[in-house]
C-alpha positions in Angstrom: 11.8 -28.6 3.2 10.3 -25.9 5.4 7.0 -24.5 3.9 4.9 -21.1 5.3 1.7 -20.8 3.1 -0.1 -17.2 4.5 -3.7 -16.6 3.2 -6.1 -14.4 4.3 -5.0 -11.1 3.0 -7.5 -8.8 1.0 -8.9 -5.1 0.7 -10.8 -3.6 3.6 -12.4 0.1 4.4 -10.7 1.7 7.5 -11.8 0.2 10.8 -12.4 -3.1 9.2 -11.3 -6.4 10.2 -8.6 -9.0 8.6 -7.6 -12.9 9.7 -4.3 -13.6 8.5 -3.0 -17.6 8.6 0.2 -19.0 8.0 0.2 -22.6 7.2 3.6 -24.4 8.5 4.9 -27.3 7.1 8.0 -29.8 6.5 9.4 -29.0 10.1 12.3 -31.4 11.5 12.5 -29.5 14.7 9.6 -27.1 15.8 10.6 -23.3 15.3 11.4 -21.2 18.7 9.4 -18.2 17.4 7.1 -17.4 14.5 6.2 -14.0 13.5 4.4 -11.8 11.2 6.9 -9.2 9.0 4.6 -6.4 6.5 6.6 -4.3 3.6 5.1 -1.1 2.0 5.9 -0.4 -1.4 9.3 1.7 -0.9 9.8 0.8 2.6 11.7 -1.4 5.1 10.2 -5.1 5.9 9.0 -4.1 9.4 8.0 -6.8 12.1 4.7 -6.6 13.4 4.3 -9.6 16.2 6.3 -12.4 17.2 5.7 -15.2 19.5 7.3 -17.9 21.4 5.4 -20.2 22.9 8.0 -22.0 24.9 8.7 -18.7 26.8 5.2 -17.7 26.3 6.3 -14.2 25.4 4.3 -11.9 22.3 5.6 -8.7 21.1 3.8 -6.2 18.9 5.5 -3.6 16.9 4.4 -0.1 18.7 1.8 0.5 15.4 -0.2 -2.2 16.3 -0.3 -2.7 19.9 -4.2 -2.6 21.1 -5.3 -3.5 17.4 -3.6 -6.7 16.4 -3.6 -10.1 17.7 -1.0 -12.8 17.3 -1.7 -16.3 18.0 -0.8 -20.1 17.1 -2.9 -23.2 16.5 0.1 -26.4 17.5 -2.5 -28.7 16.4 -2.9 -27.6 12.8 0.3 -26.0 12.8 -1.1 -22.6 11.8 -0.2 -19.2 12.6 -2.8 -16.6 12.8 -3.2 -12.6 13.5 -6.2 -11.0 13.7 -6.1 -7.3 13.0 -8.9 -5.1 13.8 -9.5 -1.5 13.7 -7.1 -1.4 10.3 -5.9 1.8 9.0 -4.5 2.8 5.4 -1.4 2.8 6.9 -1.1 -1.3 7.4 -1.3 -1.4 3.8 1.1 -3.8 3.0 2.8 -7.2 1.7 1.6 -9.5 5.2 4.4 -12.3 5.2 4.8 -15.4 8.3 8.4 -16.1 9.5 9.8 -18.6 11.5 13.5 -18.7 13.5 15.3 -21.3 15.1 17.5 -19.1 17.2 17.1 -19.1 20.9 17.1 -15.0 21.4 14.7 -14.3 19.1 12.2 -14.7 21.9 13.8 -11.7 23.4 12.6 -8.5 23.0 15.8 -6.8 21.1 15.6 -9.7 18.9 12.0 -11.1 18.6 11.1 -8.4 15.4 14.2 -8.7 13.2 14.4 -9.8 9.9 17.8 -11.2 10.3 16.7 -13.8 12.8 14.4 -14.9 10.3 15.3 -18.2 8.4 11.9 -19.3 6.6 9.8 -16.8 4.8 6.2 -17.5 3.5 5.4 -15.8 -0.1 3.1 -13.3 1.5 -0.4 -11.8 1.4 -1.8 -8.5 0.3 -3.6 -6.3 3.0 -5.4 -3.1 1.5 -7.1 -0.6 3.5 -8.7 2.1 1.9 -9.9 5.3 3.4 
C-alpha cells in the first residue's frame, strides 16, 4: 500500500525559510510525477509544484515561482521543497502527491488535484507577519 509521510512544516516570520519532505513508500511501480498541493482554511486545494523526472519537466504555480524549489531524492525516495522568502499568504495545509498518469507531466495537467491518486496526511506551514 502506497504511503506519503510529509514533515517539515512549522510557523515562520515573513521572509523565512521552510524544508518540506515527503517520505514515499510501498510503490509497485514508481510514480510518473510527484507534487506538492497547499489548502487555506476556506479555500480550494491549489498545486504548487510538480515534477517529473522521466521528462525532466518542473512546474510552479505562478505564486511561487522565484521563491520555491521542488526537488526529489530517488535514492531515499523522498520528495522535498524548499521555500524561501515565505509570505502570510503560503499559510497553509502542505500535502505530497503522487500520479501514475502519463499527462500529468504536461503543463495543463501537472497541477491538478484530479490527477492525483496518493495523498500524504499533510503538514502545517504558518507564516506570520
Amino acid at each position: 500500500q502506497v504511503q506519503l509521510v510529509e514533515s517539515g512544516g512549522g510557523s515562520v516570520q515573513t521572509g523565512g525559510s521552510l524544508r518540506l519532505s515527503c517520505a514515499a513508500s510501498g510503490y509497485t511501480v514508481s510514480p510518473n510525477c510527484m507534487a506538492w498541493f497547499r489548502q487555506a482554511p476556506g479555500k480550494e486545494r491549489e498545486g504548487v509544484a510538480n515534477i517529473n523526472q522521466r521528462l525532466g519537466s518542473i512546474y510552479y504555480v505562478d505564486s511561487v515561482k522565484g521563491r520555491f524549489s521542488i526537488s526529489l531524492d530517488n535514492a531515499k525516495n523522498t520528495l522535498f521543497l524548499q521555500m524561501n522568502s515565505l509570505k502570510p499568504e503560503d499559510t497553509a495545509m502542505y500535502y505530497c502527491a503522487a500520479a501514475q498518469t502519463l499527462r500529468c507531466g504536461q503543463p495543463w495537467y501537472a497541477l491538478r488535484t484530479d490527477e492525483y491518486n496518493s495523498w500524504g496526511q499533510g503538514t502545517q506551514v504558518t507564516v506570520s507577519s
